[in-house]
N, C-alpha and C positions, 0 to 999 in steps of 0.2 A: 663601402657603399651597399646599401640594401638592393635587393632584388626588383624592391619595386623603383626605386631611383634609376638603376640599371634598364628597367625597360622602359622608362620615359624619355631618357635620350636614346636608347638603341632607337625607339619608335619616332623621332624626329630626322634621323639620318634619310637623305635622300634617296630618292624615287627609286633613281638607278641600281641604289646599293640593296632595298627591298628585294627588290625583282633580282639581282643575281644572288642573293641571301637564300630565297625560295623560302623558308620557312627553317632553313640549317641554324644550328646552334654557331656563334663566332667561335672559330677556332683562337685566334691572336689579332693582339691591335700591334700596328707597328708605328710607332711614334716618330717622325723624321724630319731632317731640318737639312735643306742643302747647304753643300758648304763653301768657300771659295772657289773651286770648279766646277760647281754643280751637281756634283755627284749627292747622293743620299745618306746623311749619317743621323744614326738615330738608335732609339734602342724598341725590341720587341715585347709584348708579355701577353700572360692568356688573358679572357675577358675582363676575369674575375677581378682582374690586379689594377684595371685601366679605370679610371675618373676622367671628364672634362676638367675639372677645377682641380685634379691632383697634382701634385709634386714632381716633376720628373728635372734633372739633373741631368749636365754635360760637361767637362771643363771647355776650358776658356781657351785651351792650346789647340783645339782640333783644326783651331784658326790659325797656329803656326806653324802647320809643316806643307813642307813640299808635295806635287803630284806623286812623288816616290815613298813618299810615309815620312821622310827625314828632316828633324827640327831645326828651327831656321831662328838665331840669336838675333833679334829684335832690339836691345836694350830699351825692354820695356822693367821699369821698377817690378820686382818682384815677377816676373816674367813667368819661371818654372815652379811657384807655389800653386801653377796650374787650378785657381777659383774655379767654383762652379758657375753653370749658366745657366737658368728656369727655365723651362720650357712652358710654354702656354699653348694648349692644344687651341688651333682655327679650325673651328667644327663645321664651316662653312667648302674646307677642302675636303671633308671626310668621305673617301670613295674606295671601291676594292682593289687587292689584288689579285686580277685574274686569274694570274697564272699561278695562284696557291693552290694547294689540293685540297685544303679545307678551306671555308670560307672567312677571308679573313679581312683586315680590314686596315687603310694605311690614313694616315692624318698629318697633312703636315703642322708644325708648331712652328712658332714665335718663341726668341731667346731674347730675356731680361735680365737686368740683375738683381738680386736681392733687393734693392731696393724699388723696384721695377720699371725701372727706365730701359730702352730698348738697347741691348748690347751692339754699339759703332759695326762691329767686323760682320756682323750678318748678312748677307745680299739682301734678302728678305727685307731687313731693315735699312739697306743702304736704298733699294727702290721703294719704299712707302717716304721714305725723306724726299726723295725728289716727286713723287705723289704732292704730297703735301705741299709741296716749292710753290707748284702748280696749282693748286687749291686756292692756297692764300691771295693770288692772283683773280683767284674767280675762274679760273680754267681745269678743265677734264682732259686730258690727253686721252689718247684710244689708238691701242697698235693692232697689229695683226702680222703677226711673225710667216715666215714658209721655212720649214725647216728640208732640207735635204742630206742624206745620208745614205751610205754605201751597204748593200747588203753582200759579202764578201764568205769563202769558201776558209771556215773553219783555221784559225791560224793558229796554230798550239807551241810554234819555235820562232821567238823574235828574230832569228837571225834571220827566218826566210822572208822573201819577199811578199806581201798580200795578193791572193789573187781572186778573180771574179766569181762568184757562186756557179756552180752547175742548174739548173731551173727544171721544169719538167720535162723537157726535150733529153734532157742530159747532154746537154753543149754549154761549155762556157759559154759565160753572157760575154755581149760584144757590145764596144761602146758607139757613139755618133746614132743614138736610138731616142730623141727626143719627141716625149710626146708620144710613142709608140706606146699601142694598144696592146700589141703583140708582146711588146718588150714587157710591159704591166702583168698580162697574163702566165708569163712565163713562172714568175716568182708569186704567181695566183694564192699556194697556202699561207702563205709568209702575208698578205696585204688580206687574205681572208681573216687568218688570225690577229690581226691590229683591229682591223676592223670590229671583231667578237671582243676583245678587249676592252678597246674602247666605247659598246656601247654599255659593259658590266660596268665599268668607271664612270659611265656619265658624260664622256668627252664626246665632240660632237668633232667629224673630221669636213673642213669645207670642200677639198679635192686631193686626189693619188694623180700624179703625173710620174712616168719614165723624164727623167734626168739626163743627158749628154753620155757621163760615165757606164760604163760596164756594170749593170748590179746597182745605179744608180737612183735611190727612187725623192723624189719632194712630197712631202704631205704642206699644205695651206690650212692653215686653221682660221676662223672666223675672227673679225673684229671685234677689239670692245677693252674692258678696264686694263692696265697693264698689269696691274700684279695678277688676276684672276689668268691673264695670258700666259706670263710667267711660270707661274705654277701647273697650266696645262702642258710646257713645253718640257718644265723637271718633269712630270708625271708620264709626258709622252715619249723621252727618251728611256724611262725604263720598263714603258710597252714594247716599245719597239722592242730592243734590247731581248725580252724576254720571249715575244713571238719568233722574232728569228732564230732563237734557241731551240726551241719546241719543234721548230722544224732542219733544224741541222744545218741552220748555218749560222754566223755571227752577222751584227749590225755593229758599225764604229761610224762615230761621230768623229774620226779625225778632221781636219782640213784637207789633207791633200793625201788619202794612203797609197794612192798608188801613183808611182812616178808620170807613168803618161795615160793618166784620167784625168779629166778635171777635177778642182775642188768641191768643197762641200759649204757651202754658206746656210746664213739665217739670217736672209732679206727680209727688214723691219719696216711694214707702212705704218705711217703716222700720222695722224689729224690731232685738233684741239677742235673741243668744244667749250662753248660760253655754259657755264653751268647754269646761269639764271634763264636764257633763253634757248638753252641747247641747239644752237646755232655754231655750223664750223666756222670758228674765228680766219681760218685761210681764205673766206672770198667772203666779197663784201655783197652788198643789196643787190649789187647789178648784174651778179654772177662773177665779175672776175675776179683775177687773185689780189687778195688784199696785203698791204704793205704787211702783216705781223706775218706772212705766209713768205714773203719775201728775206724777211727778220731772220725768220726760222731756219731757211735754207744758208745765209751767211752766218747764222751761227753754227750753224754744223759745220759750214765750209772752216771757218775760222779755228773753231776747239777740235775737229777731227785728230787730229794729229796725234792732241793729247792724250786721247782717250783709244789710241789706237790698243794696247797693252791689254785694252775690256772687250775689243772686238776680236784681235787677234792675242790671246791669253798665252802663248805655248809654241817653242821652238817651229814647232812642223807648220803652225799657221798660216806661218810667212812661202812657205812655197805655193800656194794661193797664188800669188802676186807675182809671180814669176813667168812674164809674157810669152818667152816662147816656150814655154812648157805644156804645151796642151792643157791653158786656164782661159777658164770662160769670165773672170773674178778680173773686175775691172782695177786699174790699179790707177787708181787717180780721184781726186777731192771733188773735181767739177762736177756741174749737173747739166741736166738738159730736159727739155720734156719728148715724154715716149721713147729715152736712148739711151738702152742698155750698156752704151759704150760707155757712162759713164757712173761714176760712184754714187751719185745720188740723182736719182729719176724722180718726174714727176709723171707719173700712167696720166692716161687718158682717162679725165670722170667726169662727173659733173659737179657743180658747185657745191651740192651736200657731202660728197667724199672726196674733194679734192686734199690730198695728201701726195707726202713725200716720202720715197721709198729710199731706205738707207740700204745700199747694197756689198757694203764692206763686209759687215758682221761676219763670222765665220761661225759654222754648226759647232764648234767646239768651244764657243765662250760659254759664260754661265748666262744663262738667259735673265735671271735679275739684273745681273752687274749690267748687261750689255743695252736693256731694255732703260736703263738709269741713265747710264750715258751718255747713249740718244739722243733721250731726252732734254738731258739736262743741255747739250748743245746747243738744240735749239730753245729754250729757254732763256737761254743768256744773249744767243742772238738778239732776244725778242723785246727783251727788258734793257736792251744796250743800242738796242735798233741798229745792228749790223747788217751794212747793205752785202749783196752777194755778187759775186763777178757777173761778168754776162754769160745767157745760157747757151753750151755749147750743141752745136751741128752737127747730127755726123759721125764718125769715127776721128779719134782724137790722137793726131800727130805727132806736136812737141807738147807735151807734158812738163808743163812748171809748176804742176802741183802731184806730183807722186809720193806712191806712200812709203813708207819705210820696207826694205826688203826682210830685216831680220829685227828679230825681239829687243837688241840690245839696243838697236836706233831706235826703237819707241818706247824702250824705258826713258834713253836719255832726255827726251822732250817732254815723257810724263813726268819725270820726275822737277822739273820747271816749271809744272804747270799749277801757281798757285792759285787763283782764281776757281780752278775745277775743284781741286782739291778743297777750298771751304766749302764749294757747291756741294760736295758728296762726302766731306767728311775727312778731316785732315787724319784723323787718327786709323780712320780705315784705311785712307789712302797709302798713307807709311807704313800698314801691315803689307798690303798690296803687292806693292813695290821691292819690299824687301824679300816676301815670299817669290817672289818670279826674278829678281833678281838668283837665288840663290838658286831655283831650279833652272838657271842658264848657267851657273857656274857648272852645276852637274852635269849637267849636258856635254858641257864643254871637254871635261874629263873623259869622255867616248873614244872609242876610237872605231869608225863607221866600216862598213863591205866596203864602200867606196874607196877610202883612203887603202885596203890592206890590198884590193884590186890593183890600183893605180899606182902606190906608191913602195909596194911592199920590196920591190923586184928592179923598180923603175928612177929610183934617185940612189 
């Protein structure tokens, strides 16, 4: 690429990316595609190397292995001749990384294949599929995720237990701190530095609120397209991530890291709009909720189950749900309006943003997969016209609609769930499945504190 091609797009990259650029020459572009966890994989190179319309390569297995690195037998034809996968730079994500020393520059991509059809196993491409569901309907969906997560005291030996950050007082943080101002300011550089972060990225933060847990903090991001949200929530976990570093301590997206805190979710609101009239198809002329709003919520209630595996992706997610554990994480399908008691709420709005808050999600799924799922639940609701039970009251007693306790009870109901599965892609699905299958078998091969505690000495 000539020099002058190079400064045509450098000079169309966005606002935000100028102004933290200042006038510095780009050190490195880093090319990155999340992957079935969410995490960032990609590869790096200096300016000179990088094109929008260039070539870049990945294979095709980075799709088959476990959270531990270890490959997972598929019987897929030709499975380990490990193909390549193109990456196509979305120059529309193109934003910094802050926390580089030199000025550099991250892009997420899209994966094709040779022949350029969108590679099944991407999240990327599993939620523009269900985009699209919704499109051909004449409808726009619009989410707005709240992501919460632990800011925790440096853990460098998995055998110890996680504990609460020291803050500027030099006291552990202590938990039952919701909402506290106090609690906020304590961890002041840590939320200064996200903040400086994300206004170098472009990202725009709706509100910082103290969390229930010790170290616990939510950030709320603003409303609007799903993938665009998506991509703010990969991008904002590896701000976070990086500012709590810079200041000496770690951020984890587990679900539940420490035994008596609460968990950690990634409560999804959700509306549709009419794309011809941009009108929220949830309430009708007269302001109240209209039947496809009604739809929406008995599809979720109905496919939840299935799709638990996308909400809660990983052994530890499941202690979440575990009532008397000191969990604020509702454990149950019902809804209600304005009642946190229950898994799917509808807030308090008015007619134009009347939505429904899915509050299963756990901060540790991949924000595409989990934002697809959602979705797609209530889509099928809506197009099947699924009534919903009636809404509950209250704090909620007997439970005859709980969710699974552990991973293996919501494989086994994912894995039956054919309907969802054409919704989202039967061939992704069956990577899915098999991948988390197999990282519960690893799992299982542990042998935990607790058992060498209790049983070492004791049977």
């Amino acid at each position: 690429m000539s020099k002058r091609e190079q400064a045509l797009w450098l000079d169309q990259l966005p606002e935000a990316f100028q102004t933290y650029r200042a006038g510095r020459n780009i050190d490195e572009v880093e090319c990155i595609i999340p992957d079935l966890t969410g995490i960032s994989r990609g590869k790096a190179m200096p300016l000179s190397k990088f094109s929008p319309d260039g070539a870049l390569f990945l294979p095709i297995s980075i799709f088959y292995q476990t959270i531990t690195g270890n490959d997972v037998e598929l019987g897929i034809d030709n499975q380990w001749a490990e193909g390549d996968m193109t990456l196509q730079a979305d120059m529309s994500t193109a934003m910094a990384v802050p926390w580089a020393k030199k000025a550099t520059l991250q892009i997420i991509h899209d994966l094709v294949d040779h022949d350029g059809s969108p590679i099944v196993h991407a999240p990327r491409n599993v939620l523009k599929r269900v985009i699209e569901t919704y499109r051909k309907k004449g409808w726009q969906p619009i989410v707005a995720p709240e992501l919460e997560f632990y800011l925790i005291k440096p853990n460098v030996d998995p055998n110890e237990p996680i504990q609460p950050p020291v803050g500027r007082t030099g006291r552990k943080g202590s938990g039952s701190q919701s909402y506290s101002m106090a609690a906020v300011d304590e961890y002041g550089p840590v939320i200064d530095t996200i903040y400086d972060y994300a206004a170098d990225a472009g990202l725009e933060i709706d509100t910082i609120i103290q969390e229930d847990g010790a170290g616990q903090i939510e950030i709320n991001l603003s409303h609007g397209d799903p993938l665009l949200l998506a991509d703010q929530v990969f991008y904002f976990k590896r701000i976070i991530r990086e500012a709590a570093l810079n200041n000496g301590m770690f951020a984890t997206f587990m679900a539940k890291p420490m035994r008596d805190e609460p968990g950690s979710a990634m409560h999804i609101h959700q509306s549709v709009i009419d794309i011809e009239t941009g009108k929220n198809i949830f309430s009708n002329e007269d302001g109240s909720a209209s039947e496809l709003f009604m739809n929406f919520i008995g599809g979720t209630q109905k496919h939840l189950l299935e799709v638990m595996p996308f909400f809660a992706p990983n052994v530890n997610s499941y202690r979440r749900f575990v009532s008397d554990n000191n969990s604020s994480a509702p454990t149950n399908m019902a809804w209600g309006y304005d009642n946190r008691a229950t898994g799917l709420r509808v807030p308090n709005s008015k007619a134009h943003d009347r939505r429904l808050e899915n509050r299963i999600v756990g901060i540790d799924s991949n924000p595409y997969l989990a934002l697809a799922a959602s979705l797609i639940c209530g889509y099928l609701g809506m197009v099947n016209k699924v009534q919903p039970t009636d809404p509950c009251m209250g704090e909620i007693e007997d439970d005859d609609a709980a969710l699974p306790t552990t991973l293996d009870e919501a494989l086994s109901v994912y894995e039956e769930a054919t309907e969802l599965h054409e919704a989202l892609g039967k061939e992704f699905c069956h990577v899915f499945g098999e991948v988390k299958r197999q990282e519960l078998r690893e799992f299982h091969r542990e042998i935990s504190p607790w058992e060498r505690e209790h049983l070492l000495l004791n049977v």
